[in-house]
C-alpha positions in Angstrom: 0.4 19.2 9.9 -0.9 18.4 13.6 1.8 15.9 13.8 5.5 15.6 12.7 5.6 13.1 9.9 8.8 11.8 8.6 9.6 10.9 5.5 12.8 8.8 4.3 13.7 9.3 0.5 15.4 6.4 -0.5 16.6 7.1 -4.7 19.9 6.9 -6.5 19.1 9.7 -8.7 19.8 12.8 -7.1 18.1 14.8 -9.6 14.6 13.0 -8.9 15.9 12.9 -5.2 16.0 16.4 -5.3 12.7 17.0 -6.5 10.6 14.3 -3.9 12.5 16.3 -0.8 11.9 19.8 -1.7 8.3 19.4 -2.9 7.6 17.5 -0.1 8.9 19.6 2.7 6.6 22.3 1.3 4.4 20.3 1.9 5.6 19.9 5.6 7.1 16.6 6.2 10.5 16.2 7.7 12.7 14.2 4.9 15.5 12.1 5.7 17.6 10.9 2.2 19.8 7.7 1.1 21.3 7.1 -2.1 21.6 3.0 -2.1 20.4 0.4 -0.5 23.2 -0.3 1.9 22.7 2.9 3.4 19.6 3.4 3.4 18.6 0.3 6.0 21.1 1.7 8.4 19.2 5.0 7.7 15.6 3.5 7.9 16.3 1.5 11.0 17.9 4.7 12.9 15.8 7.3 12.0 12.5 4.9 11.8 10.4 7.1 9.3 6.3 7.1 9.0 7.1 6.5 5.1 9.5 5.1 3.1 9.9 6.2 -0.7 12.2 3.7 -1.9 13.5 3.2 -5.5 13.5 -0.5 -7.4 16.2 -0.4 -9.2 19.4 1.2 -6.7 22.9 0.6 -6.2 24.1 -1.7 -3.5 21.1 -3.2 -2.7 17.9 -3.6 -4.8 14.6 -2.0 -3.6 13.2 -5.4 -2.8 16.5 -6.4 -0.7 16.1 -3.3 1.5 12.6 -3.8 1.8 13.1 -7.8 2.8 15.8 -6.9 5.3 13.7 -4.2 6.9 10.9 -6.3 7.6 13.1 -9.1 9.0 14.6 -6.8 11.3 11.0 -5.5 12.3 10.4 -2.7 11.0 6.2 -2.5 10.2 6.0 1.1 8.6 4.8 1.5 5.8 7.3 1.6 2.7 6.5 2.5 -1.2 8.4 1.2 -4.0 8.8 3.5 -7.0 9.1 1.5 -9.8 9.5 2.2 -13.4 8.8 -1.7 -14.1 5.4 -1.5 -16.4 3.6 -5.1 -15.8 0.5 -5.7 -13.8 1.7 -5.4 -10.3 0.8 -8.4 -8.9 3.2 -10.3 -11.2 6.0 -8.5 -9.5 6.2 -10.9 -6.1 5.8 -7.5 -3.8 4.1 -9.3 -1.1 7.5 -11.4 -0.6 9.5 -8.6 0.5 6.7 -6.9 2.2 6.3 -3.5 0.2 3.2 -1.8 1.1 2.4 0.4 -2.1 3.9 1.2 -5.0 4.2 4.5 -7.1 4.9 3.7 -11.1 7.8 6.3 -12.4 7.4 8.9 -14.1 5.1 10.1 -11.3 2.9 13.1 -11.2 4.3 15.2 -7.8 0.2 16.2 -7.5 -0.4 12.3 -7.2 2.1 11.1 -4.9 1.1 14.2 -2.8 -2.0 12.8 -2.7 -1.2 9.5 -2.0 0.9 10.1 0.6 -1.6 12.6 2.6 -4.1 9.7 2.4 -1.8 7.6 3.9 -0.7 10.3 6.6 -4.5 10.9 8.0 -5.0 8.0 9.5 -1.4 8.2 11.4 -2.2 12.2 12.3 -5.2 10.6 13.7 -3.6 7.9 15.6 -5.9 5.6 14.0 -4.8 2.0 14.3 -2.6 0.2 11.8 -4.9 -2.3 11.4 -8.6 -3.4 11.3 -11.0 -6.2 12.4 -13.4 -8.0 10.8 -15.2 -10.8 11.8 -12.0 -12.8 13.2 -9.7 -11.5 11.2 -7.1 -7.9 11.1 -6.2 -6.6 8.0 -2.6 -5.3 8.7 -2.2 -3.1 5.3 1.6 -1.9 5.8 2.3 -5.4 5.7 -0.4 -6.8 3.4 -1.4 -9.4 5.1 -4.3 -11.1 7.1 -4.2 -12.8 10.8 -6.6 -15.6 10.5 -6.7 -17.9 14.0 -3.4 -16.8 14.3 -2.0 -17.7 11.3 -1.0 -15.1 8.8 -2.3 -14.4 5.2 -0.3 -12.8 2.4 -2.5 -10.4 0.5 -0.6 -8.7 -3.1 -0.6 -5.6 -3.2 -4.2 -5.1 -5.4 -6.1 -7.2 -2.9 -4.5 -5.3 -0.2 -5.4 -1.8 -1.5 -9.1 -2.9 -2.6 -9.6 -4.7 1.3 -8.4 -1.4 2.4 -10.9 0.2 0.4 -13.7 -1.9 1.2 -13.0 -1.6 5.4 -13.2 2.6 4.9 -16.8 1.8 3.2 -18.3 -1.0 5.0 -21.6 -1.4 4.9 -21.8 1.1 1.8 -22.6 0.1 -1.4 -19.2 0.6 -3.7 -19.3 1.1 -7.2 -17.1 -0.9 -9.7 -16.6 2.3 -11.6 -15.0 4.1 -8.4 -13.4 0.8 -7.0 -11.3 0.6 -10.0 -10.6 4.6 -10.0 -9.2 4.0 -6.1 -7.2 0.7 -7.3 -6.2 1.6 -10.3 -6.1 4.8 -10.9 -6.6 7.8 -13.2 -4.4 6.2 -16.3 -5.6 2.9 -16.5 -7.3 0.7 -19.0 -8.0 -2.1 -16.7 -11.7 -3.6 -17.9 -14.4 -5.1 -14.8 -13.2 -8.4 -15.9 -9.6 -8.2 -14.3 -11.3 -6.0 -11.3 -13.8 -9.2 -10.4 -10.9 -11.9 -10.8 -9.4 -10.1 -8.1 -12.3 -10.2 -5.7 -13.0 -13.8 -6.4 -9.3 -14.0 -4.9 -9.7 -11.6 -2.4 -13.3 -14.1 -1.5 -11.1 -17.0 -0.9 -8.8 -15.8 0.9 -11.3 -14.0 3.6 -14.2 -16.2 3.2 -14.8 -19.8 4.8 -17.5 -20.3 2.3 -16.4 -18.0 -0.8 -19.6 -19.4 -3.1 -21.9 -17.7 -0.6 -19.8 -14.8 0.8 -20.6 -13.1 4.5 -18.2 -10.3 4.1 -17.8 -8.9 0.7 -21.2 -8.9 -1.6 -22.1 -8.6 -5.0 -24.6 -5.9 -5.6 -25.9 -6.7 -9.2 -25.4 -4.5 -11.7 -23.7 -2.0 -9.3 -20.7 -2.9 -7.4 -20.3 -4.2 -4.3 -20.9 -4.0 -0.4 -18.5 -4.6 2.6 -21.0 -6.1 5.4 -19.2 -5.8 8.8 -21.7 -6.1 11.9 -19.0 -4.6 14.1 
């Protein structure tokens, strides 16, 4: 790895705790661990990771009260919630408490691998944590939008298909691999729930969202990200 990335681990079961750290310093990341919540915002605000892997359901404090505190105290990383919780993930108020991602348990090691690397190019590269469009940034550790100054909450689907839309712009993207980046390998999610989410994504970056400038239908294809920048 051209750059030191670190990695806090942030799971009451020591077993799965175990498991996260060793596989991922194969993989080469430095791995700092906590065991509950209290700890591990004293840990996290020390030690200031790249990543946070941080468990829902935790002693002490709950996932979502780490991740609230941390944000309030400014930290703008991005953090991961693994969550065993089952329902659609938008009815879970993430965007409140600022998670970035989540990971569903039980978790393929291959697949959070994966995630995680794609996550870790664009801070190897010292790419920018955001993007612009138009007059708008997309801030994805945060999920949210600045708009004239004024700041947008995205959930956590409209944030990861944005993301996926401003590393395509101006390509044509299919439903078929749209739903395959948002979703993922195991789901059964149907192009009806994939468009409902755009029509939300539309209105929240659109000023006219019945005759969109930014994001496109192409019929009977997908859709196309038009950025002039």
């Amino acid at each position: 790895m051209q750059k030191e990335i670190k990695i806090a681990i942030v799971e009451d079961d020591e077993n799965l705790r175990f498991l996260v750290s060793n596989r991922l310093e194969k993989e080469g990341y430095k791995i700092v661990e906590a065991s509950d919540g209290n700890m591990a915002i004293k840990l996290i605000l020390e030690e200031q990771p790249n990543i946070v892997l941080l468990d829902w359901m935790m002693p002490g404090k709950e996932g979502s009260e780490v991740c609230s505190e941390l944000r309030k105290k400014g930290f703008e990383n991005i953090i991961i919630m693994m969550t065993a919780k089952s329902q659609d993930l938008d009815k879970i108020d993430a965007y409140n408490f600022g998670v970035s991602d989540y990971v569903t348990k039980p978790f393929n090691m291959d697949v959070l691998v994966a995630m995680l690397d794609s996550k870790v190019k664009y801070l190897v590269n010292d790419k920018p944590d955001h993007s612009k469009f138009g007059d708008m940034e997309h801030h994805p550790n945060i999920h949210s939008l600045i708009k004239e100054g004024k700041k947008i909450e995205l959930t956590i689907l409209e944030n990861r298909i944005l993301l996926y839309f401003l590393e395509n712009k101006n390509k044509v993207v299919s439903r078929d691999d749209l739903m395959m980046e948002v979703w993922g390998y195991n789901s059964d999610v149907n192009t009806r729930t994939l468009d409902m989410h755009i029509v939300r994504l539309r209105k929240k970056i659109e000023s006219n969202a019945d005759r969109p400038e930014f994001l496109k239908t192409i019929r009977g294809i997908g859709y196309l990200f038009k950025d002039e920048e």
